[in-house]
C-alpha positions as CSV (number, residue, x, y, z in Angstrom):
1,X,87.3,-51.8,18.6
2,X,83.5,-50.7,19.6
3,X,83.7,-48.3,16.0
4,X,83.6,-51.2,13.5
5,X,80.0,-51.8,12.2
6,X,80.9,-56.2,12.0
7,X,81.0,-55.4,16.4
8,X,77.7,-53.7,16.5
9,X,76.1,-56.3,13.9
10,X,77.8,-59.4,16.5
11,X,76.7,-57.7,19.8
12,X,73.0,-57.0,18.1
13,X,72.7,-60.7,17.2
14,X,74.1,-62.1,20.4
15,X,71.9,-59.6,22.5
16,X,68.8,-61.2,20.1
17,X,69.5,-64.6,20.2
18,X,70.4,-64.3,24.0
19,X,66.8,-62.7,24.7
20,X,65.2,-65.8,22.5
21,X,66.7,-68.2,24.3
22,X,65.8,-66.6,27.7
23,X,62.3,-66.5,26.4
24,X,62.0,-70.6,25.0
25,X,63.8,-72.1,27.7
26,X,62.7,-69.8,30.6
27,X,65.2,-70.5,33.2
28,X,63.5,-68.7,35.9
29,X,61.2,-71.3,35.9
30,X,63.2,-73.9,37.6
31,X,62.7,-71.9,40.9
32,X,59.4,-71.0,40.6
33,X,56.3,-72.8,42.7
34,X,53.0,-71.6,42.2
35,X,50.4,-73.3,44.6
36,X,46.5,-74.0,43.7
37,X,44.1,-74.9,46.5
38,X,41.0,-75.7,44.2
39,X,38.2,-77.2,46.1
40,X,37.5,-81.6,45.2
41,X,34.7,-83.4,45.1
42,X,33.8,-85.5,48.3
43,X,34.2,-89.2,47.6
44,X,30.9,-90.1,50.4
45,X,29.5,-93.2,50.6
46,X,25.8,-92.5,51.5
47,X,24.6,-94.8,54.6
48,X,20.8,-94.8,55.6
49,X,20.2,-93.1,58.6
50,X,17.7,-94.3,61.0
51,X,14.1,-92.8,61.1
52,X,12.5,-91.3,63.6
53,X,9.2,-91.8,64.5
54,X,7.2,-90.2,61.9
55,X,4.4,-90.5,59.7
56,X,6.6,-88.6,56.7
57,X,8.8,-90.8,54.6
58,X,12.8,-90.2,54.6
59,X,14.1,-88.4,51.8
60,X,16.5,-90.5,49.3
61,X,19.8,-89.3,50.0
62,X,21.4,-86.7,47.4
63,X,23.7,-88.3,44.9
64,X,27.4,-88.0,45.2
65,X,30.3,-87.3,43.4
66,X,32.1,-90.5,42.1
67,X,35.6,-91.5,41.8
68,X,35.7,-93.5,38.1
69,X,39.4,-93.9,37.9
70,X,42.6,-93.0,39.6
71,X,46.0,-93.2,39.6
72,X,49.4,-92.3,40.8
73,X,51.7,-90.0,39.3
74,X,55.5,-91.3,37.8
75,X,58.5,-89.1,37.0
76,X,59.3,-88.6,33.7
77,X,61.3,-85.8,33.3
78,X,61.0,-83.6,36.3
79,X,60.1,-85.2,40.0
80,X,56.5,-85.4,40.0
81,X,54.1,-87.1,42.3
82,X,50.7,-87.1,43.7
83,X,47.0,-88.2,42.3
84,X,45.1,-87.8,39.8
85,X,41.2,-89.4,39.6
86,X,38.3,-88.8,37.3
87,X,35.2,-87.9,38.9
88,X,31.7,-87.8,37.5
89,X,29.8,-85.2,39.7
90,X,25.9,-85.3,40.5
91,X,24.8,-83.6,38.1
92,X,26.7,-85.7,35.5
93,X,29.4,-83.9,34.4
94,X,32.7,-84.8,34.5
95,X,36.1,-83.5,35.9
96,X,39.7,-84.2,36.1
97,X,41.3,-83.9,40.0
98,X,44.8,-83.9,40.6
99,X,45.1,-84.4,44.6
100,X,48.4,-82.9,45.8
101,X,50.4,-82.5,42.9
102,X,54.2,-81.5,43.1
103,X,56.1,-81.2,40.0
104,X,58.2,-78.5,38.3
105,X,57.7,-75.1,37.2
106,X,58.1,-75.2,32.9
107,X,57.0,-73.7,29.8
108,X,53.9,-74.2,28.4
109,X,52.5,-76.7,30.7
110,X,49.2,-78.5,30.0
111,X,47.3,-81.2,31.2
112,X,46.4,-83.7,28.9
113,X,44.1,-86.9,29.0
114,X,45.4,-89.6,27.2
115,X,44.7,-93.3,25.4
116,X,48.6,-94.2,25.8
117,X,50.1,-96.3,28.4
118,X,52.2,-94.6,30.8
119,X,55.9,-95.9,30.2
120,X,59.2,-94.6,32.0
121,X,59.7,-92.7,28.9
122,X,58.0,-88.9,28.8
123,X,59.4,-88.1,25.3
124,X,56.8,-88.0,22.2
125,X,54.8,-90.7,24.2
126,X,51.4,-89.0,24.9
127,X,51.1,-87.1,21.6
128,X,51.6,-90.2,19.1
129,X,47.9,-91.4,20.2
130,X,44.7,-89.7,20.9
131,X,44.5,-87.3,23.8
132,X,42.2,-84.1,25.1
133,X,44.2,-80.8,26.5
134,X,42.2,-80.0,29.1
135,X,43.9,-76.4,29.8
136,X,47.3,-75.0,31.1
137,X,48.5,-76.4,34.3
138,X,47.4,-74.2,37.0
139,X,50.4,-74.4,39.1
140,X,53.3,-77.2,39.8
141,X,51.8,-77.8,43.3
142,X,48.4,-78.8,45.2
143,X,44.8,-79.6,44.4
144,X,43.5,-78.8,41.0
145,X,40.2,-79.4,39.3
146,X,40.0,-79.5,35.7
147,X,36.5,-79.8,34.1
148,X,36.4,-82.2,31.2
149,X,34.0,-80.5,28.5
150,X,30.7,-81.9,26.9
151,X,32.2,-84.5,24.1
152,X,35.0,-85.7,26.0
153,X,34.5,-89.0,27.5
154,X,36.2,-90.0,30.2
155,X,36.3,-93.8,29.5
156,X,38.0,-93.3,26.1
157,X,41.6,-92.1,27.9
158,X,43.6,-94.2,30.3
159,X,46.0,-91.6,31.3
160,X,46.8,-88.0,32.7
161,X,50.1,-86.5,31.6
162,X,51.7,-83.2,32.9
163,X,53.0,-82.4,29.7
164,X,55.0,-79.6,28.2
165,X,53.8,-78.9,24.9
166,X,56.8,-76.5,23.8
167,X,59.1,-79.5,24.2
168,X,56.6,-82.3,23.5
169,X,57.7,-83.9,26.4
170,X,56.2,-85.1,29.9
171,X,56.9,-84.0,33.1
172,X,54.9,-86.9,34.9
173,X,52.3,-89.1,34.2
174,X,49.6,-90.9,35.9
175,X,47.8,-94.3,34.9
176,X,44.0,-94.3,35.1
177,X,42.9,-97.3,36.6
């Protein structure tokens, strides 16, 4: 049965469309974890000290990171919780922080800033508006930072998506309040 050249020319295209579906979907991801410890920002709230006695003045305090907007993370279509916050730093830049993330492993995972509304919906919601990629998700669990480049200003998006770009669909999504 193995002779006939119509077998060879079925196995070769099942064998092919077998190893591109492996490689789209990428099963293997689903129990995959990948764990980022990425260092935050201090949220301080700088109180005078008292002076001692002396004649030299005290130094102003140094300027801290700032926590602009946060929110909490909602499931769309994979369990996914934690926080995400913008912080401007001291020296005035920018960055995204997503504070204990758990999701799921996926394909092509980014993290985008949005100007859409975080619904209970995650498909084609975040790309029908405006929205910055900020880079590939790091991993699906823990502390990340993600520095928002010169030109992107924070105040223009009002939410963080975890979203899968091969499938143009989100994973989770935060409000930025």
């Amino acid at each position: 049965m193995l002779s006939k050249p119509i077998t060879w020319v079925v196995l070769a295209l099942l064998g092919v469309g077998g190893a591109g579906g492996l490689y789209w979907f990428q099963p293997w991801r689903l129990v995959t974890d990948t764990t980022v410890t990425d260092t935050l920002s201090v949220e301080t709230s700088v109180a005078p000290r008292p002076s001692v006695s002396s004649s030299k003045p005290a130094a102003p305090p140094a300027p801290a990171a700032v926590v602009l907007a946060r929110g909490s993370f909602v499931t769309h279509e994979h369990d996914t919780a934690g926080t995400a916050r913008v912080v401007r730093n001291a020296d005035g830049s920018h960055q995204l922080e997503l504070v204990g993330l758990s999701t799921s492993d996926g394909p092509d995972l980014r993290v985008w800033l949005s100007d859409q509304p975080v619904s209970r919906d995650g498909w084609h919601v975040f790309d029908d508006g405006r929205y910055a990629e900020l880079g590939r998700l790091k991993g699906n669990h823990g502390n990340q930072v993600y520095r928002l480049r010169s030109g992107i200003d924070p105040s223009d998006f009002s939410s963080v998506s975890i979203w899968c770009k091969r499938f143009s669909v989100s994973f989770g999504a935060a409000a930025l309040t």
